[in-house]
PyMOL Python script that loads the backbone (N, CA, C, O; Angstrom):
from pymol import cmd

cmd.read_pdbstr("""\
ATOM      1  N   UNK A   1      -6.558   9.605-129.586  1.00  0.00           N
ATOM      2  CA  UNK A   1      -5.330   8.865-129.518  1.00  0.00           C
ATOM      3  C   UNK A   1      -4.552   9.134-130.802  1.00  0.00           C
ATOM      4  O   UNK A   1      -5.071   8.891-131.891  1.00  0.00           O
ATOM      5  N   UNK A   2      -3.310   9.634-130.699  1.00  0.00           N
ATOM      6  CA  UNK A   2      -2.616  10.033-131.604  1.00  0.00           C
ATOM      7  C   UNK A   2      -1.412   8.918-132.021  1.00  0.00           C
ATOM      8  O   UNK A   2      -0.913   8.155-131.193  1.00  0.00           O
ATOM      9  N   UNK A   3      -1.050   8.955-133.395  1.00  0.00           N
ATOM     10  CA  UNK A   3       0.438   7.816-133.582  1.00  0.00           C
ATOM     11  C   UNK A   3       1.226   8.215-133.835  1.00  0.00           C
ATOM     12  O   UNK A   3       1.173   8.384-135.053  1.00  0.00           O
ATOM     13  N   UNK A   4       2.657   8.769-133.214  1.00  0.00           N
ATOM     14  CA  UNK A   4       3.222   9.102-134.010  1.00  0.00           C
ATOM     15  C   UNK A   4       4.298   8.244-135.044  1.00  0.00           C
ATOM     16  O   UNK A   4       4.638   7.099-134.744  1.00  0.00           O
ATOM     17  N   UNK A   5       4.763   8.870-136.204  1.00  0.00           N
ATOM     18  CA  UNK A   5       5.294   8.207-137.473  1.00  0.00           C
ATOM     19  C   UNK A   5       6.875   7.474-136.590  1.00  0.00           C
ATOM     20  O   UNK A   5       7.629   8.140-135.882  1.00  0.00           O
ATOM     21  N   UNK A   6       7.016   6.117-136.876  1.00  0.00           N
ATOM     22  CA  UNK A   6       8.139   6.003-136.602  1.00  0.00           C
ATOM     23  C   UNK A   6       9.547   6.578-136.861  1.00  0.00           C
ATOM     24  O   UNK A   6       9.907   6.491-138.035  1.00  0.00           O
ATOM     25  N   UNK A   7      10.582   7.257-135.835  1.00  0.00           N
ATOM     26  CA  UNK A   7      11.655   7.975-136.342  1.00  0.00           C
ATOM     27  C   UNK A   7      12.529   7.168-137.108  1.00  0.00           C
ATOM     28  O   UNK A   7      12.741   6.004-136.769  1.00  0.00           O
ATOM     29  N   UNK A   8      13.194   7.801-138.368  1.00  0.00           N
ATOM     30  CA  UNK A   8      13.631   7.424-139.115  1.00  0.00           C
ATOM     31  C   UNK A   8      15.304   7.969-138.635  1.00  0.00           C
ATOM     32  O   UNK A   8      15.259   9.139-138.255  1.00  0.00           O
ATOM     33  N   UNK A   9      15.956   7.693-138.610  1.00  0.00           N
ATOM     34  CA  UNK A   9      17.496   7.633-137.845  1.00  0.00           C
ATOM     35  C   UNK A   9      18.031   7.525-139.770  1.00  0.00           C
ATOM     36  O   UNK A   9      17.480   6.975-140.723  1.00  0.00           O
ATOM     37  N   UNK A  10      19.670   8.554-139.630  1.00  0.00           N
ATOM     38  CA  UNK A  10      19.880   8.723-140.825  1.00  0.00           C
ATOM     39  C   UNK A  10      21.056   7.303-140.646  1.00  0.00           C
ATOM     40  O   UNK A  10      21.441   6.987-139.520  1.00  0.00           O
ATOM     41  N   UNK A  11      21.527   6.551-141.890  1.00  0.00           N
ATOM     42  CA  UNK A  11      22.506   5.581-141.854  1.00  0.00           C
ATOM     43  C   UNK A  11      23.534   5.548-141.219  1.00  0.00           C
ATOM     44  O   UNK A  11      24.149   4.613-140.706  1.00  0.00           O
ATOM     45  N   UNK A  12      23.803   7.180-141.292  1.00  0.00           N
ATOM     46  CA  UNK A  12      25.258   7.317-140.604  1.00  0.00           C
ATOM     47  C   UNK A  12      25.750   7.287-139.290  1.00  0.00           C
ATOM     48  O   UNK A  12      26.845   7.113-138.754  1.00  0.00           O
ATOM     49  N   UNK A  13      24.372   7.556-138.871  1.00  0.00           N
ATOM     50  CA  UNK A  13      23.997   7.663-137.402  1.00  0.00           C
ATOM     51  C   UNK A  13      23.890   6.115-136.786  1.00  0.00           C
ATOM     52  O   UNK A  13      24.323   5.797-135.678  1.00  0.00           O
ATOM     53  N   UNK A  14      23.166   5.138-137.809  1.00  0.00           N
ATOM     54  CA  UNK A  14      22.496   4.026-137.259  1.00  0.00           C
ATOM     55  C   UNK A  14      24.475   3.431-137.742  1.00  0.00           C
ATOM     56  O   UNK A  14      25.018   2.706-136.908  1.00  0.00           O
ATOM     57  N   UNK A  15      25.129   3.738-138.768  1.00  0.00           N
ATOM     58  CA  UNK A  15      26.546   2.929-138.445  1.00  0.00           C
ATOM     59  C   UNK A  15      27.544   3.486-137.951  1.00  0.00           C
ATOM     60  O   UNK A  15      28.670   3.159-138.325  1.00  0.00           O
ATOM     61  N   UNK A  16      27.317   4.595-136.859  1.00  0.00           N
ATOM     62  CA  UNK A  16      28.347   4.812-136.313  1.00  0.00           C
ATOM     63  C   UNK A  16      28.085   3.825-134.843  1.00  0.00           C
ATOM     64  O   UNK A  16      28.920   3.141-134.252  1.00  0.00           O
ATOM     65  N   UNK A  17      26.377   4.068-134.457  1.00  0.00           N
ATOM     66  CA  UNK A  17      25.831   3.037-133.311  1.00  0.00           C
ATOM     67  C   UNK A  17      26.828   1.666-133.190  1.00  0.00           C
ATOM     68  O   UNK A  17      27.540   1.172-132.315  1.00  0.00           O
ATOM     69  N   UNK A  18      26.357   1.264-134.951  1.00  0.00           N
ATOM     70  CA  UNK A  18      26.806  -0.023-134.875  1.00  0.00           C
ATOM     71  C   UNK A  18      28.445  -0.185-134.938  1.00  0.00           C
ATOM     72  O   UNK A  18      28.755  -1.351-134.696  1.00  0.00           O
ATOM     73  N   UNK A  19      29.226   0.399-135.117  1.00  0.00           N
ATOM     74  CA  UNK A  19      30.778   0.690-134.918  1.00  0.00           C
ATOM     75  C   UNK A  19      30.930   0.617-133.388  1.00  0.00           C
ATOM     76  O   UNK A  19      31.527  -0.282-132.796  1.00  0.00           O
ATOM     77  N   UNK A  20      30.403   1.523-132.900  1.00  0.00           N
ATOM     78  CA  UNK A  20      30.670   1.854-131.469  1.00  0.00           C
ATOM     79  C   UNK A  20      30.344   0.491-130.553  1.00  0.00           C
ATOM     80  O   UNK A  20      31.117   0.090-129.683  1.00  0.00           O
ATOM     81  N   UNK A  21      29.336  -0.022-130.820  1.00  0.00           N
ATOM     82  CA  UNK A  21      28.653  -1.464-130.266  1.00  0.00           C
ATOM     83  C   UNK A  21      29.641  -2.185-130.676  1.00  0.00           C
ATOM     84  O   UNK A  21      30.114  -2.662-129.645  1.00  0.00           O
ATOM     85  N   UNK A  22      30.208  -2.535-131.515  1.00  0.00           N
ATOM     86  CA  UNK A  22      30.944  -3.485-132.117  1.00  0.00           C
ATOM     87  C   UNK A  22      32.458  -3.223-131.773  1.00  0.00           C
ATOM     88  O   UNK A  22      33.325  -3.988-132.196  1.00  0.00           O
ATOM     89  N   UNK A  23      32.694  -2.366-131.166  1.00  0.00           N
ATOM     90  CA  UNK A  23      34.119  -2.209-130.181  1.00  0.00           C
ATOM     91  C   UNK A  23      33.939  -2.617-129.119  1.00  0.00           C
ATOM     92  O   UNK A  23      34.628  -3.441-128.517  1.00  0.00           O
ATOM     93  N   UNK A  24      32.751  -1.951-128.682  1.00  0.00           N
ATOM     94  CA  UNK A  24      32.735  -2.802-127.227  1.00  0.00           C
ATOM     95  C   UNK A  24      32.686  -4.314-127.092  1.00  0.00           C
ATOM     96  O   UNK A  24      33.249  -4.981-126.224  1.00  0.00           O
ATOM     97  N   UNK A  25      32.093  -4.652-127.866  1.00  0.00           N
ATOM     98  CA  UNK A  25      31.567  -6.134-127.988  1.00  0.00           C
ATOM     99  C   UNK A  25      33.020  -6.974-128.360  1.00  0.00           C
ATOM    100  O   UNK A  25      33.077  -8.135-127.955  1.00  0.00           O
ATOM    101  N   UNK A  26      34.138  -6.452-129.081  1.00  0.00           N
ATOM    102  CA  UNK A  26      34.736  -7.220-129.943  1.00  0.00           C
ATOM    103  C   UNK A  26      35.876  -7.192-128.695  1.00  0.00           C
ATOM    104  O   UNK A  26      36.530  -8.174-128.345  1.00  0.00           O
ATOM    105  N   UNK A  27      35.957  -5.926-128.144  1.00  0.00           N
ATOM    106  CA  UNK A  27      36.890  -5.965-126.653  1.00  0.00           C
ATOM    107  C   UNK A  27      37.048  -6.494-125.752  1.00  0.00           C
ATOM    108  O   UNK A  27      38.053  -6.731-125.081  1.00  0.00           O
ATOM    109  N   UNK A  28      35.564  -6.839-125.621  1.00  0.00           N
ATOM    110  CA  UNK A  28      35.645  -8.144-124.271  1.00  0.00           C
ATOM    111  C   UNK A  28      35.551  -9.513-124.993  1.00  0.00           C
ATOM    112  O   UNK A  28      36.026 -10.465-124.375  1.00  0.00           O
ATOM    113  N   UNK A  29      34.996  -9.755-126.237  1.00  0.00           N
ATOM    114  CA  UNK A  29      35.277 -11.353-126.041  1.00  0.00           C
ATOM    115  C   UNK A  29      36.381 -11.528-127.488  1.00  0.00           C
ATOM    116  O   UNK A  29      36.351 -12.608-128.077  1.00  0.00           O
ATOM    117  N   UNK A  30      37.107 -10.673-127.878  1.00  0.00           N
ATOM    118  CA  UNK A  30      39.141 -11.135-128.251  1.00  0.00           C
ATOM    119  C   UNK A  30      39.844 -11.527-127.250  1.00  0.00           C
ATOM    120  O   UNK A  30      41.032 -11.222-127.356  1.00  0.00           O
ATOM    121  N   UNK A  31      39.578 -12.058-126.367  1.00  0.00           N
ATOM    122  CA  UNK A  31      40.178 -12.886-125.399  1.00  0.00           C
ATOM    123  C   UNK A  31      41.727 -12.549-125.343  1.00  0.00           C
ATOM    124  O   UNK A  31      42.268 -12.004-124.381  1.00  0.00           O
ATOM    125  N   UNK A  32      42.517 -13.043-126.784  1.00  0.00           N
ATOM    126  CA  UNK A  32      44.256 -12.574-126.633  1.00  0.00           C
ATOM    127  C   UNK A  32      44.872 -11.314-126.986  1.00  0.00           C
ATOM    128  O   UNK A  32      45.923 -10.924-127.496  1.00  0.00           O
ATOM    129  N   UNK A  33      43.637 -10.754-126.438  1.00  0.00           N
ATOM    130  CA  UNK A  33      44.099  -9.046-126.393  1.00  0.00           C
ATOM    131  C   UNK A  33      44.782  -8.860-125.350  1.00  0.00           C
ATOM    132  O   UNK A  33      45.929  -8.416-125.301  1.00  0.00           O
ATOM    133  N   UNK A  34      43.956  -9.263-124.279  1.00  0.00           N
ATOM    134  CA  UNK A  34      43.943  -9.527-122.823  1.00  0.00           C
ATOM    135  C   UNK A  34      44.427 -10.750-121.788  1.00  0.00           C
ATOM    136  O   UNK A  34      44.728 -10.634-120.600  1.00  0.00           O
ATOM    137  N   UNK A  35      44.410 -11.745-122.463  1.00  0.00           N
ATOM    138  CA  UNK A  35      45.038 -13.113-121.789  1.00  0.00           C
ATOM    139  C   UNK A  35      46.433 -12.929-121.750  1.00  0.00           C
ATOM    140  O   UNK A  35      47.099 -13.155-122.760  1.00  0.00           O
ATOM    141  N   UNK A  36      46.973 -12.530-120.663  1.00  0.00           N
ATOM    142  CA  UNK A  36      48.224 -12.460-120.477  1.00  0.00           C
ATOM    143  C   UNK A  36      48.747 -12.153-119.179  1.00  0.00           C
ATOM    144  O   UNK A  36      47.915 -11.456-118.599  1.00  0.00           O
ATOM    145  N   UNK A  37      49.772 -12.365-118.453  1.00  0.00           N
ATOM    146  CA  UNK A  37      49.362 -11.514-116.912  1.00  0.00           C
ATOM    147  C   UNK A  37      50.466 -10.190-117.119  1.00  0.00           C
ATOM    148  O   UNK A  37      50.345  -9.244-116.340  1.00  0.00           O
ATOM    149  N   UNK A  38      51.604 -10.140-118.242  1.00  0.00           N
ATOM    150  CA  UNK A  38      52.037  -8.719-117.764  1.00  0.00           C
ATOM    151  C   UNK A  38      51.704  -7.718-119.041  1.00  0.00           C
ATOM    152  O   UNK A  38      51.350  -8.127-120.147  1.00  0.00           O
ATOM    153  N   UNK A  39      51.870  -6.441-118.708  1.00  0.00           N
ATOM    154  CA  UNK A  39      52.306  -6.055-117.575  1.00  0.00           C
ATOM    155  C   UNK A  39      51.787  -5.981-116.750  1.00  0.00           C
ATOM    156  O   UNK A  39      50.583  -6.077-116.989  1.00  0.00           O
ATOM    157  N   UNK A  40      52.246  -5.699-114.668  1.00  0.00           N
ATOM    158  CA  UNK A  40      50.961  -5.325-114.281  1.00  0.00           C
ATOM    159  C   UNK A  40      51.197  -4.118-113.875  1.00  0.00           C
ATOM    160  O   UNK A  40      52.153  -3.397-114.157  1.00  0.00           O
ATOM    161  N   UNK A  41      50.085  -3.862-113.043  1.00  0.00           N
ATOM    162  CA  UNK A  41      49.939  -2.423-112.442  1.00  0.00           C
ATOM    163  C   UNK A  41      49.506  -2.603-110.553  1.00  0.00           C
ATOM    164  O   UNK A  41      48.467  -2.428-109.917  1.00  0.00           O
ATOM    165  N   UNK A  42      50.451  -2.890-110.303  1.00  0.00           N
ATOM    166  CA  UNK A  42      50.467  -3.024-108.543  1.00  0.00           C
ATOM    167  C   UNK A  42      50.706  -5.021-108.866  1.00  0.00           C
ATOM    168  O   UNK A  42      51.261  -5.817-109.623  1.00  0.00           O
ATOM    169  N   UNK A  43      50.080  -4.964-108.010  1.00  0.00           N
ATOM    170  CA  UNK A  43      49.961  -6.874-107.570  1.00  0.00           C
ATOM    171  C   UNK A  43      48.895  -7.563-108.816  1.00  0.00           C
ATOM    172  O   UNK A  43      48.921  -8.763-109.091  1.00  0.00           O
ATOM    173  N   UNK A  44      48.124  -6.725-109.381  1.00  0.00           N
ATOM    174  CA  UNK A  44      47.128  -6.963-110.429  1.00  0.00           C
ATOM    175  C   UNK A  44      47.888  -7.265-112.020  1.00  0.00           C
ATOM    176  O   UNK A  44      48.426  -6.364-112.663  1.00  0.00           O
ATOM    177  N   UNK A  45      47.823  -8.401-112.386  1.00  0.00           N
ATOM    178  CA  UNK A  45      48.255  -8.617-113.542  1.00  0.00           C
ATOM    179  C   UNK A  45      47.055  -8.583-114.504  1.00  0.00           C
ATOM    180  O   UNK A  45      45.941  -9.012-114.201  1.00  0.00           O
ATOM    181  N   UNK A  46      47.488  -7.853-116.089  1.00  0.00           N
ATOM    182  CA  UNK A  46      46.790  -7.285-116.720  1.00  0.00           C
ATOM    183  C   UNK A  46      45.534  -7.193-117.115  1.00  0.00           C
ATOM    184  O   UNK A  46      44.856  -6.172-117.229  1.00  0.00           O
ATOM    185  N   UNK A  47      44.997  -9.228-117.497  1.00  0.00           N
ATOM    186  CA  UNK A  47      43.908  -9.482-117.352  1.00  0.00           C
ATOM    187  C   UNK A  47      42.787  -8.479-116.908  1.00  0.00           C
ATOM    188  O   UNK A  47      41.807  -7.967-117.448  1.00  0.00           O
ATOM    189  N   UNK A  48      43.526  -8.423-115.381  1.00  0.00           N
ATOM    190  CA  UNK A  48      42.292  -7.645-113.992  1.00  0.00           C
ATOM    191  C   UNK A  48      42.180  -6.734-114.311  1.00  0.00           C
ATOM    192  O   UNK A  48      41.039  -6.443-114.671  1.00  0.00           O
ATOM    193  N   UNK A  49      43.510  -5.407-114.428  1.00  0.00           N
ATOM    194  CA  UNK A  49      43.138  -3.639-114.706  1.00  0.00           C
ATOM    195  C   UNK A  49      42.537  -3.892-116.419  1.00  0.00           C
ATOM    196  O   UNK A  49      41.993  -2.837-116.744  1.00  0.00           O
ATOM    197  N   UNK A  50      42.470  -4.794-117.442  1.00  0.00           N
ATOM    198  CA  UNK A  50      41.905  -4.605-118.627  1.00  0.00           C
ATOM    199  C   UNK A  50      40.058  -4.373-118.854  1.00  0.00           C
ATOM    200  O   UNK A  50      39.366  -3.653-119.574  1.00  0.00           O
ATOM    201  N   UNK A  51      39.672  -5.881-117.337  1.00  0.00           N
ATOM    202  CA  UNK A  51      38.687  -6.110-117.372  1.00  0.00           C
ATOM    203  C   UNK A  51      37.986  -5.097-116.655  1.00  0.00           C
ATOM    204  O   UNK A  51      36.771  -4.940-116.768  1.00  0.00           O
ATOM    205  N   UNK A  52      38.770  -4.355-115.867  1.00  0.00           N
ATOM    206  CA  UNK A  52      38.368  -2.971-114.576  1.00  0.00           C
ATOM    207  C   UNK A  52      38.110  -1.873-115.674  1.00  0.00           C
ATOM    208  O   UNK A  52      37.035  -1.289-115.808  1.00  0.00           O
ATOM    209  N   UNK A  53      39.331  -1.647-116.512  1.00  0.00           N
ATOM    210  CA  UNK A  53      39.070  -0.428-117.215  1.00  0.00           C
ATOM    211  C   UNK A  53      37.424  -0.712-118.439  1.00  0.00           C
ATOM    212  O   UNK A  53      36.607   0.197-118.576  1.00  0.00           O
ATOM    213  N   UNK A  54      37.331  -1.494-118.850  1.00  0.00           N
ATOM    214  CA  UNK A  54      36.328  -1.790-119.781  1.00  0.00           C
ATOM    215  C   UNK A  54      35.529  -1.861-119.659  1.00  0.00           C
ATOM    216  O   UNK A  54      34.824  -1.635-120.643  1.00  0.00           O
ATOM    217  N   UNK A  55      34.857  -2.233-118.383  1.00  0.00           N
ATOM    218  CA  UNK A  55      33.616  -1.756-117.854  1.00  0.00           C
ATOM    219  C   UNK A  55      33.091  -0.315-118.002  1.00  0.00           C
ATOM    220  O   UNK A  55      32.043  -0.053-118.592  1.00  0.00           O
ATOM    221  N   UNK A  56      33.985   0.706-117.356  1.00  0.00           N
ATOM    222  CA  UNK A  56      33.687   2.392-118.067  1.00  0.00           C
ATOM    223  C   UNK A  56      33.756   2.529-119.035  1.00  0.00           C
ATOM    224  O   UNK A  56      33.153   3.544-119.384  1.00  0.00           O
ATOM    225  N   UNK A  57      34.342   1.877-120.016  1.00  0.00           N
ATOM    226  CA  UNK A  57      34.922   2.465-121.806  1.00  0.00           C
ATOM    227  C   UNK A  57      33.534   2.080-122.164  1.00  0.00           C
ATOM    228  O   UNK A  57      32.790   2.986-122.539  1.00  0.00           O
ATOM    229  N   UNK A  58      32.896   0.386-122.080  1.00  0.00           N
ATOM    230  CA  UNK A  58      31.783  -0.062-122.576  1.00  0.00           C
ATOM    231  C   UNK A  58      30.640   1.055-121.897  1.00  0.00           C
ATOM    232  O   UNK A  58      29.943   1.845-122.532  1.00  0.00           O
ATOM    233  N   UNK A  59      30.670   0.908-120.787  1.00  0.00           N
ATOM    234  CA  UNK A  59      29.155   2.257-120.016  1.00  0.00           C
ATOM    235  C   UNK A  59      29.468   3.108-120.857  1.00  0.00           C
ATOM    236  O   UNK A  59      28.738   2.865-121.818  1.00  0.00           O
ATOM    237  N   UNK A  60      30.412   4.378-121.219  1.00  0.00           N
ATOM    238  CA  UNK A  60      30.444   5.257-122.077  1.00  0.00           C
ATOM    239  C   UNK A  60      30.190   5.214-123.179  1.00  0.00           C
ATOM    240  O   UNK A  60      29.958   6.308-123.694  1.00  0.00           O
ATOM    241  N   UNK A  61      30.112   4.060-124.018  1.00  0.00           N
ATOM    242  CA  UNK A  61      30.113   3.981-125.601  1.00  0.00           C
ATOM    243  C   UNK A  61      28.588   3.636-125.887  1.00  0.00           C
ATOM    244  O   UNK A  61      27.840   3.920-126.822  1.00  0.00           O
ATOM    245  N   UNK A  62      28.404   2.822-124.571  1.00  0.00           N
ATOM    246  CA  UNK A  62      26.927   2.539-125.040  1.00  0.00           C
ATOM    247  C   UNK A  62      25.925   3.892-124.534  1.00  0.00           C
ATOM    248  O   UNK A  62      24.776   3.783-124.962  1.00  0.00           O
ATOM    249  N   UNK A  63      26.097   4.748-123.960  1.00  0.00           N
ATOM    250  CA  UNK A  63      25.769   6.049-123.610  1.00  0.00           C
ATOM    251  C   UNK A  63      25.533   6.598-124.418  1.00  0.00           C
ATOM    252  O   UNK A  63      24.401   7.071-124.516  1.00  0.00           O
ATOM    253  N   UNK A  64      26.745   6.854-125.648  1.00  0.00           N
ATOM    254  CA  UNK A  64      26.849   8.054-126.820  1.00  0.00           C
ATOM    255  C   UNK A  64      25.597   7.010-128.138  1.00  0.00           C
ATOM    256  O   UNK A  64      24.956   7.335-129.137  1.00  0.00           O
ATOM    257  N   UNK A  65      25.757   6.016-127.544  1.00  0.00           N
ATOM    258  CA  UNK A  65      25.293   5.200-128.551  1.00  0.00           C
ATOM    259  C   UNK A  65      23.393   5.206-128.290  1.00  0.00           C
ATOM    260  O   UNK A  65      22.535   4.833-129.089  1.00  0.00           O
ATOM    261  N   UNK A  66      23.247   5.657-127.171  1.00  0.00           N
ATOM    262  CA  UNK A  66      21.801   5.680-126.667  1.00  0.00           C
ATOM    263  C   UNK A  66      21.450   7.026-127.006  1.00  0.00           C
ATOM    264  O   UNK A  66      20.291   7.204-127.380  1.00  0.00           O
ATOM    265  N   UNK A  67      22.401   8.234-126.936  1.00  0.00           N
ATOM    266  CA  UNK A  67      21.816  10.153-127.247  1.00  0.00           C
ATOM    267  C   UNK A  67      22.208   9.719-128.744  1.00  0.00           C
ATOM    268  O   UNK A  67      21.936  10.763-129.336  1.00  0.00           O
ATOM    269  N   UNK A  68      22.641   8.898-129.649  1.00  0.00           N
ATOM    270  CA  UNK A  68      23.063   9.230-130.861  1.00  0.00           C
ATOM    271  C   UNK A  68      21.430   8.573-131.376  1.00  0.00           C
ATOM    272  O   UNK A  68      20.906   9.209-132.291  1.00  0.00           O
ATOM    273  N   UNK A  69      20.628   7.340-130.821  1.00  0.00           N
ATOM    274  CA  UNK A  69      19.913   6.794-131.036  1.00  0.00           C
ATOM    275  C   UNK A  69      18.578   7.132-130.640  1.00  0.00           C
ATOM    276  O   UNK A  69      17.638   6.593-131.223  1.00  0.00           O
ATOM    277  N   UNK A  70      18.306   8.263-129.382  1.00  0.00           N
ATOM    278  CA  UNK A  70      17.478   8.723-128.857  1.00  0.00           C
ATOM    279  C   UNK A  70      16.126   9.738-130.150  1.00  0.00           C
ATOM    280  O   UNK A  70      16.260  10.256-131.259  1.00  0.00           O
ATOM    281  N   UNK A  71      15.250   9.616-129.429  1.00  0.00           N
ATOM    282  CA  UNK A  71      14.119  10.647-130.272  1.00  0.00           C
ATOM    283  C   UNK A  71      13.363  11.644-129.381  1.00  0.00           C
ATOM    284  O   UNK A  71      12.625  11.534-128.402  1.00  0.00           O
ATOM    285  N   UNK A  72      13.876  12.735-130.165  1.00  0.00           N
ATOM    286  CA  UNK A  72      13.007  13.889-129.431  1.00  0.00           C
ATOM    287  C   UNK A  72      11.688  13.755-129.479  1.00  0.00           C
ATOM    288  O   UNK A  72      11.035  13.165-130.341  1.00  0.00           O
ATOM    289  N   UNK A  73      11.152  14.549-128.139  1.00  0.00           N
ATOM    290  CA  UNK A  73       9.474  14.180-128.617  1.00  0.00           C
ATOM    291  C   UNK A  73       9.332  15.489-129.496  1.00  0.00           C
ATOM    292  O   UNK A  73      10.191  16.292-129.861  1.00  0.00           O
ATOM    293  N   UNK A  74       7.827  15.437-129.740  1.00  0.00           N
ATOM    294  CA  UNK A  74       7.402  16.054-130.868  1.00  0.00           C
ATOM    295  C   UNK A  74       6.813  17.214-129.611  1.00  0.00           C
ATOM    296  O   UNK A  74       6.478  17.083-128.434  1.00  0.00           O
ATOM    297  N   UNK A  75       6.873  18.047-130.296  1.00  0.00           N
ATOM    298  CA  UNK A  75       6.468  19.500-129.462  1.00  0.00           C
ATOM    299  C   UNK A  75       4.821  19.439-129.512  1.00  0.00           C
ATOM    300  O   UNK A  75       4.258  19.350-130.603  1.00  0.00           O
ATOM    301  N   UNK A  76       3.942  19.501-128.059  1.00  0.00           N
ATOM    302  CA  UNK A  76       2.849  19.417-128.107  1.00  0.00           C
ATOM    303  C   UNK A  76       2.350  21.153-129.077  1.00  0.00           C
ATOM    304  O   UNK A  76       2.958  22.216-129.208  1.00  0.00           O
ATOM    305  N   UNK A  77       0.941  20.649-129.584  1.00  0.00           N
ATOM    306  CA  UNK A  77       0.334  22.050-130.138  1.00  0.00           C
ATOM    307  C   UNK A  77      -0.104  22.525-129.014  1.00  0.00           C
ATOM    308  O   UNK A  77      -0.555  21.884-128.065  1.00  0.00           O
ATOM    309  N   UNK A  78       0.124  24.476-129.194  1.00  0.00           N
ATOM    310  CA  UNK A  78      -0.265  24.912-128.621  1.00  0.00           C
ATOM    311  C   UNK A  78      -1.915  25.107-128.940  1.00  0.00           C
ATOM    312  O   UNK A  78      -2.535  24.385-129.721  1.00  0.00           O
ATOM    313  N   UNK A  79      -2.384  26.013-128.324  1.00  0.00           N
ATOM    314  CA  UNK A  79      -3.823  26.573-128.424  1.00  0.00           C
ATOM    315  C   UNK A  79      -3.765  27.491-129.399  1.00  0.00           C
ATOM    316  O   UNK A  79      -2.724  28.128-129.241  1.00  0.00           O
ATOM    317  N   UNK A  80      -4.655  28.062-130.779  1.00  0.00           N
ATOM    318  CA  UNK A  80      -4.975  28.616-131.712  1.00  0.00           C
ATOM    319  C   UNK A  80      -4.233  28.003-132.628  1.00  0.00           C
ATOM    320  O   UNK A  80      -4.418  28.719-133.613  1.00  0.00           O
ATOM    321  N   UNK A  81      -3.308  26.905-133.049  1.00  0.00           N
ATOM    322  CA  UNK A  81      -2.856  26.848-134.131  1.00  0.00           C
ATOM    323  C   UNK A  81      -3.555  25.580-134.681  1.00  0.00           C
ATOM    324  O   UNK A  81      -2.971  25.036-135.619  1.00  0.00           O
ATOM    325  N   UNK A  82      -4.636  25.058-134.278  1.00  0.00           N
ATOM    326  CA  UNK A  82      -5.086  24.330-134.950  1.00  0.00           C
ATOM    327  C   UNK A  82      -4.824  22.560-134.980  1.00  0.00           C
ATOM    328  O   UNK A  82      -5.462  21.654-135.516  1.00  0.00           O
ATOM    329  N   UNK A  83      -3.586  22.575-134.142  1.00  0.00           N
ATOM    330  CA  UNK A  83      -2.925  21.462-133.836  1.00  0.00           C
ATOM    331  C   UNK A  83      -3.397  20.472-132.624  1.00  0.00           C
ATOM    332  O   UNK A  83      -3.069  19.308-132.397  1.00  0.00           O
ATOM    333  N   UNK A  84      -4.194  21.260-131.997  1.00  0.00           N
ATOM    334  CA  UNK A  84      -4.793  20.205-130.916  1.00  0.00           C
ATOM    335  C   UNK A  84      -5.164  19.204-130.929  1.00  0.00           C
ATOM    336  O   UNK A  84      -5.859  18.888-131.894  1.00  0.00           O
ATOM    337  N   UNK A  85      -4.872  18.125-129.795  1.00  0.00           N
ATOM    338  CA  UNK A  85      -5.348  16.935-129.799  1.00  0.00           C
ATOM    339  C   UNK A  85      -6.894  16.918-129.574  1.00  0.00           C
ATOM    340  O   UNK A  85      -7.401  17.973-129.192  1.00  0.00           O
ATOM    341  N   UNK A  86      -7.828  15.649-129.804  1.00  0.00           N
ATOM    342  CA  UNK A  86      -9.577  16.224-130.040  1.00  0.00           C
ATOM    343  C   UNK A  86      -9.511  15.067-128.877  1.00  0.00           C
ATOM    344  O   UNK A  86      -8.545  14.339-128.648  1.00  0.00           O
ATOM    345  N   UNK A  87     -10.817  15.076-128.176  1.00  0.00           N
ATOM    346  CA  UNK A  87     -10.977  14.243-127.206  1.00  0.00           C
ATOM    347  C   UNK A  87     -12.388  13.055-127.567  1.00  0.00           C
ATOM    348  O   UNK A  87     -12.688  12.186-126.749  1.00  0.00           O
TER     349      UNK A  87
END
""", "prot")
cmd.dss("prot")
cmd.show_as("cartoon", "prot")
cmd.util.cbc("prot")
cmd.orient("prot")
């Protein structure tokens, strides 16, 4: 049974995460960004297409925010280099 070392993520990486999280987050609950009914766009006053569009902006941000946060695995050893796991 092997451990591997916990990944260490560089700062810039871990505060761009937290930038990106923190737009999304700050977008939906500023309330008088959005509390308003014009303009609209068809019969839908703004509120509705704000809360429609932000659903994709948030899925996308938290996306880049999951490959920016992600860890590669570690490349298994092959055979002759000594790297094998022991049973």
């Amino acid at each position: 049974m092997a451990h591997s070392a916990p990944s260490r993520k560089r700062p810039a990486t871990l505060g761009t995460v937290a930038v990106l999280l923190i737009v999304a987050i700050i977008g939906a609950l500023w309330v008088p960004i959005y509390a308003r009914s014009t303009p609209k766009l068809g019969p839908f006053p703004f509120f509705y297409w704000y809360q429609l569009i932000l659903v994709p902006v948030v899925a996308v941000l938290s996306w880049i925010c999951f490959l920016l946060l992600k860890t590669r695995p570690t490349p298994d050893a092959g055979p002759g280099d000594g790297g094998g796991a022991q049973k």
